[in-house]
N, C-alpha and C positions, 0 to 999 in steps of 0.2 A: 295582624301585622301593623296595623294602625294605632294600636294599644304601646304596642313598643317603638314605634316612629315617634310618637306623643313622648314618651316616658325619655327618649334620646334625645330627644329635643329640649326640653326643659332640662336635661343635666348638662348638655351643652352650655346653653344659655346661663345657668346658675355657674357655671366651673368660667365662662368669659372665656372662652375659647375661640381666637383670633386665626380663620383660617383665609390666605392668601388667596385672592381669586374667587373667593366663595362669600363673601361678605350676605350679609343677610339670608344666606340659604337656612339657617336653622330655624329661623324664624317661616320662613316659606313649608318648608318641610312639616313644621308646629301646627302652624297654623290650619295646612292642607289636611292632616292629620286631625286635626278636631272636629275640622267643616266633616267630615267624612264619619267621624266617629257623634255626629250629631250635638255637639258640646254646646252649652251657653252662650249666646252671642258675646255677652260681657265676659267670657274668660277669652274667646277668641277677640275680642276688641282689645282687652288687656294689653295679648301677648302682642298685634298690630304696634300699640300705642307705644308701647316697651323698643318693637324693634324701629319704631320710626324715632325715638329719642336717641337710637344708637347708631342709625344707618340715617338721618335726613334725608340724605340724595338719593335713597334707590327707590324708581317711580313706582316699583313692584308693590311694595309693602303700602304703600298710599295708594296702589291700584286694586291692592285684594281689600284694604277696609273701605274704601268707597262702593265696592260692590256688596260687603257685608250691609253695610246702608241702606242700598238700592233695595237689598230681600227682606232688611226690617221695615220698608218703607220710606225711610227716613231721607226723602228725597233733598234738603238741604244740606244732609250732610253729604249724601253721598256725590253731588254736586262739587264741594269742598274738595274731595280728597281724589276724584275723577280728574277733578282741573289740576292738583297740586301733584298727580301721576302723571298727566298731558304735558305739565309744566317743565318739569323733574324731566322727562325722557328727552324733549325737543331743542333742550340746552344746553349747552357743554358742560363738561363737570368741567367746577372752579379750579381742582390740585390736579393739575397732571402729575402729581408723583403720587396719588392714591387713586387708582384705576379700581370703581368698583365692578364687580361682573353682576349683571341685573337678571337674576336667574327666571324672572318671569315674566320675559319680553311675549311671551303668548298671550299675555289678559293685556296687551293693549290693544286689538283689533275689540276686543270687549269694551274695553277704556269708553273707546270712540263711539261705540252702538249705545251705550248709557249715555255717552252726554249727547250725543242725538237726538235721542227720547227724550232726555230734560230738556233741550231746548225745544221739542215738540211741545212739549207741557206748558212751556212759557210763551207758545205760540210766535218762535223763531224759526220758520221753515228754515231761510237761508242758512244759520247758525249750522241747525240740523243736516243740510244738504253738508255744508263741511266739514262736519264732523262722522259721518258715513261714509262720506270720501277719503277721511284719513285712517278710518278703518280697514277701506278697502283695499288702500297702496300699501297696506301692512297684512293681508288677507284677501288677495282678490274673489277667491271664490267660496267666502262667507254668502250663504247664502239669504241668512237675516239680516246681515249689511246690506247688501244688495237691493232685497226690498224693501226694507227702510228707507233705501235712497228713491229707491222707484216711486213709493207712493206719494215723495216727496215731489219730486218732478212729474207726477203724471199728468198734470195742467199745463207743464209746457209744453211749447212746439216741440214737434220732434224732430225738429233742425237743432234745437238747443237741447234736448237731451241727448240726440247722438254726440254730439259734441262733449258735453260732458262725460257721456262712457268712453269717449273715444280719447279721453287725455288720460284714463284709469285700466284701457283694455287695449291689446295688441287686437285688431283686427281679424289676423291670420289665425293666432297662437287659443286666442280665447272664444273664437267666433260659435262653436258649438256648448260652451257652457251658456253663454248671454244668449243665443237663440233659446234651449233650454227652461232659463229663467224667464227670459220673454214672454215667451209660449205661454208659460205656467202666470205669468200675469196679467194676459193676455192685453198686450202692451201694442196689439193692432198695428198702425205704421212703421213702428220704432222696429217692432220683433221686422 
């Protein structure tokens, strides 16, 4: 199935088929098709590079090659192209009369847990704290957001970390997932 997702996808793309609402999906499709089909990072950087010349604005396409980054290591680029998917989502698009549709608003609660990390790397706890948090008001109950944030905070008081769970978590609605997580990190006062 992957074989012929791939092979559609590149006839798309060569025929320059403009389809309303759907902007960069063939490229998504391509792409997800090759990661799957074990392909070359350079043919999947290619087709990225290709759809980011023809779609600029969509964070998606700047969000799945910054994670291609992140897996070849390549932690400054993948830095790059995480902030220009962060950038890209957080903005209004310029033409209101070209509404793109961003078919892969799911890799930004990922977006956020990678530059996390890299500000961890760069020894930017704070940075890192809000960047897990934007993760998480886009995925509350990622559970590696979560405790990415956790380990972050777990030297504060835990008057300031409930605090901070408490402007990312409904009380009521979420209390037995965050007990849960607590537990499981054994987060003592806070749980």
């Amino acid at each position: 199935a992957y074989e012929q997702a791939a092979a559609y996808g590149y006839r798309v793309i060569e025929a320059e088929q403009h389809q309303i609402g759907m902007e960069g999906h063939e490229y998504t499709v391509l792409v997800n098709s090759l990661m799957q089909l074990h392909r070359p990072a350079s043919e999947i950087e290619n087709v990225l590079k290709k759809g980011m010349e023809k779609y600029p604005e969509l964070p998606g396409l700047a969000a799945m090659r910054g994670l291609l980054y992140w897996d070849r290591q390549d932690y400054i680029g993948a830095e790059k192209y995480l902030r220009r998917s962060a950038e890209l989502k957080e903005r209004p698009q310029k033409d209101h009369f070209v509404l793109y549709t961003d078919n892969t608003i799911g890799l930004m609660p990922y977006v956020y847990l990678y530059l996390g990390r890299l500000a961890l790397l760069r020894l930017r706890p704070d940075e890192a704290v809000q960047a897990f948090a934007k993760g998480l008001r886009l995925k509350k109950e990622d559970v590696r957001l979560f405790q990415n944030l956790y380990h972050c905070i777990a030297a504060w008081a835990s008057t300031d970390q409930a605090e901070l769970l408490n402007g990312l978590y409904d009380k009521e609605k979420d209390a037995a997932w965050l007990a849960d997580c607590l537990w499981e990190l054994g987060a003592g006062k806070l749980y």
